[in-house]
N, C-alpha and C positions, 0 to 999 in steps of 0.2 A: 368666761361664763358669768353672767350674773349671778351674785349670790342671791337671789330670790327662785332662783331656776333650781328645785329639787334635782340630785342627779337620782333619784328613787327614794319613794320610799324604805323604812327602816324595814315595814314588814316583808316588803317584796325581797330584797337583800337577805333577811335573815331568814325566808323558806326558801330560796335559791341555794345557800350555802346549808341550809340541812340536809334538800335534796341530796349536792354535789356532794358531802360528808356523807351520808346513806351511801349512795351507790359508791363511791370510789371502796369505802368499807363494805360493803355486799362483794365488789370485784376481787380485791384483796382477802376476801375472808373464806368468800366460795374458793379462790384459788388455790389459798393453805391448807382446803380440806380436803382436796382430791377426788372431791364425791362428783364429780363432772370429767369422763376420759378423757384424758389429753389438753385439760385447760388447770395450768398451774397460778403461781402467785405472780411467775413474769411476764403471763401473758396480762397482767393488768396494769402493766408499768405504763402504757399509753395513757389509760384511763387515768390513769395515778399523776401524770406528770400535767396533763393539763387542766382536767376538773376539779381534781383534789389538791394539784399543787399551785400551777398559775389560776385557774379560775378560785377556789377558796381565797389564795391571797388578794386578788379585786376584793372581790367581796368583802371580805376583813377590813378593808384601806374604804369600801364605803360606807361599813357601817360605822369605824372610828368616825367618817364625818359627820355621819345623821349623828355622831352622837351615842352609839351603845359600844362601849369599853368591853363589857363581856363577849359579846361577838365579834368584833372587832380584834381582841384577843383570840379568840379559839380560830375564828377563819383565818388571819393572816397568821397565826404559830402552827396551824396543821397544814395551812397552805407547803409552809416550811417544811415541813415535817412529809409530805407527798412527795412534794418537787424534790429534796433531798433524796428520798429513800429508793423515787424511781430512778434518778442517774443513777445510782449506785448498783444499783439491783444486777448488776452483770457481774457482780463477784468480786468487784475488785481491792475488796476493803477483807480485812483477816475475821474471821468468826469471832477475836473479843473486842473489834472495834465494831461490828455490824453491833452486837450485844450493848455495848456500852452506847450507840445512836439509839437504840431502842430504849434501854432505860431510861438515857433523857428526855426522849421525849415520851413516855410512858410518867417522869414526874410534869411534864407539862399538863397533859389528860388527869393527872391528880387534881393540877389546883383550879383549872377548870370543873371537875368532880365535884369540889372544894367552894367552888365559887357559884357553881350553875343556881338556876332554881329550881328549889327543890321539886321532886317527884320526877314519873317515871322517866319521863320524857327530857327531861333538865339533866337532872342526876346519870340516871340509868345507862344513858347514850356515852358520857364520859367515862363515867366507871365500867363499865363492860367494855371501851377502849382502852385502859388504862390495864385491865388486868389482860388482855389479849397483849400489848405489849411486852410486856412483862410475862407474861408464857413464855412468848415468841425469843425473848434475849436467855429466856433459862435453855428452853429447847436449843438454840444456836450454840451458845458453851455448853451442854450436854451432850452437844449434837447426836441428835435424839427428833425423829422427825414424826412421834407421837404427839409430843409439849407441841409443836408445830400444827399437828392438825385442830388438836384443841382448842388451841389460839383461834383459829381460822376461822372455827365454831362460835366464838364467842365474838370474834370481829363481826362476821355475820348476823348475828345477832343484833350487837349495837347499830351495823348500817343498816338492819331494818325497825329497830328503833328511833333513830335518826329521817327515815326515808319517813315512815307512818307518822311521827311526830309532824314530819313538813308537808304532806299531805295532807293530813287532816286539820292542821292551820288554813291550808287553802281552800281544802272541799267542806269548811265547818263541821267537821265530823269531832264527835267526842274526845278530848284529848285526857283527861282523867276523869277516876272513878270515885264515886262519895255514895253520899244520904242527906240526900233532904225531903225535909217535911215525913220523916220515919218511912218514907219510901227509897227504892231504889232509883237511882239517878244518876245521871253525868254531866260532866258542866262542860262546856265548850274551853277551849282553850284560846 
């Protein structure tokens, strides 16, 4: 391939993996709440294993090329972090090692937290990942399938945080809220 030949834009890449981060977190998080009969957290391991786990990792690996380190970071370590969780997802790991996968990478969604840019949409998306992990490992050693619905609540959350962030990058819709000129207003993101 010529190095003059874009393989994408940074922007098209970085609202493709919000999307795929949104929904695979909307499958995962609907699925921990049990508010849908008969669809749990395993019935997302498909969704989990290629959107969230191989598709985010592309993504990651093209946006290190355009060039952005933070996304490139978060897409190819939750690619990780998918593709892992959905092999596993059939049980076959002990309730303190499933706990102890999720702590880790629940400090990953930290330093992403840590590192995002700031506001709701930056921020918001990893830390309401971050603490949904982190439910989800207390729930597992508690084993306690309350801390579990919770989580699920709050993962949902974040992927529709995640989802409307990358949406409305696309459809120019308002991405934060302010004040200017002492009126109310919203800047595009």
């Amino acid at each position: 391939m010529d190095n003059g030949v874009s393989a994408g834009s940074t922007a098209s890449t970085s609202t493709l993996g919000n999307i795929a981060l949104g929904l695979t977190l909307l499958a995962f998080g609907i699925g921990h709440t049990g508010i849908i009969s008969g669809v749990s957290a395993a019935d997302s391991v498909s969704l989990a294993t290629y959107v969230g786990g191989l598709g985010l990792f592309l993504l990651g690996l093209l946006e290190y090329r355009g060039g952005n380190g933070f996304n490139g970071t978060a897409f190819a370590g939750l690619g990780a972090f998918w593709f892992t969780w959905a092999t596993g997802a059939d049980g076959k790991v002990s309730a303190h090692a499933a706990a102890l996968f999720l702590i880790l990478f629940a400090l990953l969604a930290l330093t992403l937290t840590m590192a995002a840019p700031s506001g709701l949409f930056g921020q918001g998306t990893y830390a309401l990942l971050t603490l949904s992990l982190l439910l989800l490992a207390i729930g597992t050693l508690a084993d306690t399938s309350a801390l579990g619905k919770i989580a699920g609540w709050v993962a949902a959350v974040s992927g529709l945080l995640a989802w409307y962030g990358a949406t409305a990058a696309l459809a120019h819709w308002p991405t934060a809220l302010g004040k200017a000129s002492g009126r109310g207003a919203v800047a595009a993101g």
